[in-house]
N, C-alpha and C positions, 0 to 999 in steps of 0.2 A: 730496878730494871731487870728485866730476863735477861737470862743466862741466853747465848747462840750454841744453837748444834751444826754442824756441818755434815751432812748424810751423805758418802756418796758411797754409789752403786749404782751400778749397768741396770738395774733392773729394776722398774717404774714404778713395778704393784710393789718392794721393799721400800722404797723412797718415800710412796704414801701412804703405807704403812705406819714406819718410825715416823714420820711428819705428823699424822695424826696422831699417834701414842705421845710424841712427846708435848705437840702444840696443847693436847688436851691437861699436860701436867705442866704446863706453863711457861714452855719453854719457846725459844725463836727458834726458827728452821730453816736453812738456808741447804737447799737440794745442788750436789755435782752428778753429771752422767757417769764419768771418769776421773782417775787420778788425774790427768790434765788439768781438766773442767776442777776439780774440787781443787790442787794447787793455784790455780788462776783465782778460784773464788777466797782462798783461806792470804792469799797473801793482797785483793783487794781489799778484805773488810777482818776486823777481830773476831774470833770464834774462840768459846770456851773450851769446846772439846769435838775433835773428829771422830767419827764413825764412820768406818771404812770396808767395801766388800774386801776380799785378795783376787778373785780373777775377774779382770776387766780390758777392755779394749783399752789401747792408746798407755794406759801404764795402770801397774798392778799396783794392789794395796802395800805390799812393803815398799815398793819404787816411793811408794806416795811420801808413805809415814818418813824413809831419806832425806827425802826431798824437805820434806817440811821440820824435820828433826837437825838439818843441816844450816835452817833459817833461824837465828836470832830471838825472835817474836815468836816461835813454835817450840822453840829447845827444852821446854819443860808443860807443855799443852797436854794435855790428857787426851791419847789415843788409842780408841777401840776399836778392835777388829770384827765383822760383823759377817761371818763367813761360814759357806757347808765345809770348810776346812776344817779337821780337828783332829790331824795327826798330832805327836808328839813334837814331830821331826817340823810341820811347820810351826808351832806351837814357838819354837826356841826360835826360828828365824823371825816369827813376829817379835820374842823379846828383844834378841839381838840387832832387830833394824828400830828398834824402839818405843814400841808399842806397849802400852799401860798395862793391857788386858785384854781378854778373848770372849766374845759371846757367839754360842752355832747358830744359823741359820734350820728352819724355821725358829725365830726368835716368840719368846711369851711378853707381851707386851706389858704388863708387871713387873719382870725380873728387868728388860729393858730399862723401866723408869727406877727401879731401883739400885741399880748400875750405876744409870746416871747420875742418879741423887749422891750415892755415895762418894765419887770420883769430883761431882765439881757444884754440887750442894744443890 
């Protein structure tokens, strides 16, 4: 059975992006707009691993990664952040809110799948 990814991000053309990079390397793909949107979707259905932007409407990528780091069924889920962020300084507030690992935006759709592979096989 495929692995599920959970993608979310504000931003459509990144959504079908990683959708297509990952679907082609055989993975399931399940698209949020929003941390909202992607909490509602991670806590109706199992997902192997989130992929998360940080700046978003309605609730930001660490809000997210809390939120779901907070839940039971997420407390050890592999989650990566998928953002033009790449200070130091947010860097440590993704470890500290619990986030697995960081990849920048624009992303290489290679390094992606081999991300993923590593993290959740």
């Amino acid at each position: 059975m495929a692995k599920t990814v959970l993608a979310v991000d504000d931003s459509a053309s990144i959504r079908q992006m990683v959708n297509f990079t990952l679907k082609s390397a055989g993975y399931d793909v399940v698209e949020a707009v929003d941390g909202m949107d992607g909490l509602e979707k991670a806590k109706a259905r199992s997902v192997n691993l989130v992929l998360t932007d940080q700046n978003m409407p309605r609730m930001d990528g660490l809000s997210l990664i809390k939120a779901l780091r907070a839940t039971p069924q997420y407390a050890s889920t592999p989650i990566l952040m998928l953002t033009t962020e790449s200070s130091d300084a947010m860097k440590a507030q993704g470890r500290a809110a619990g986030a697995t690992g960081w990849l920048v935006k624009p992303f290489d759709p290679q390094k992606l799948i081999e991300v993923v592979r590593k993290v959740i096989g």
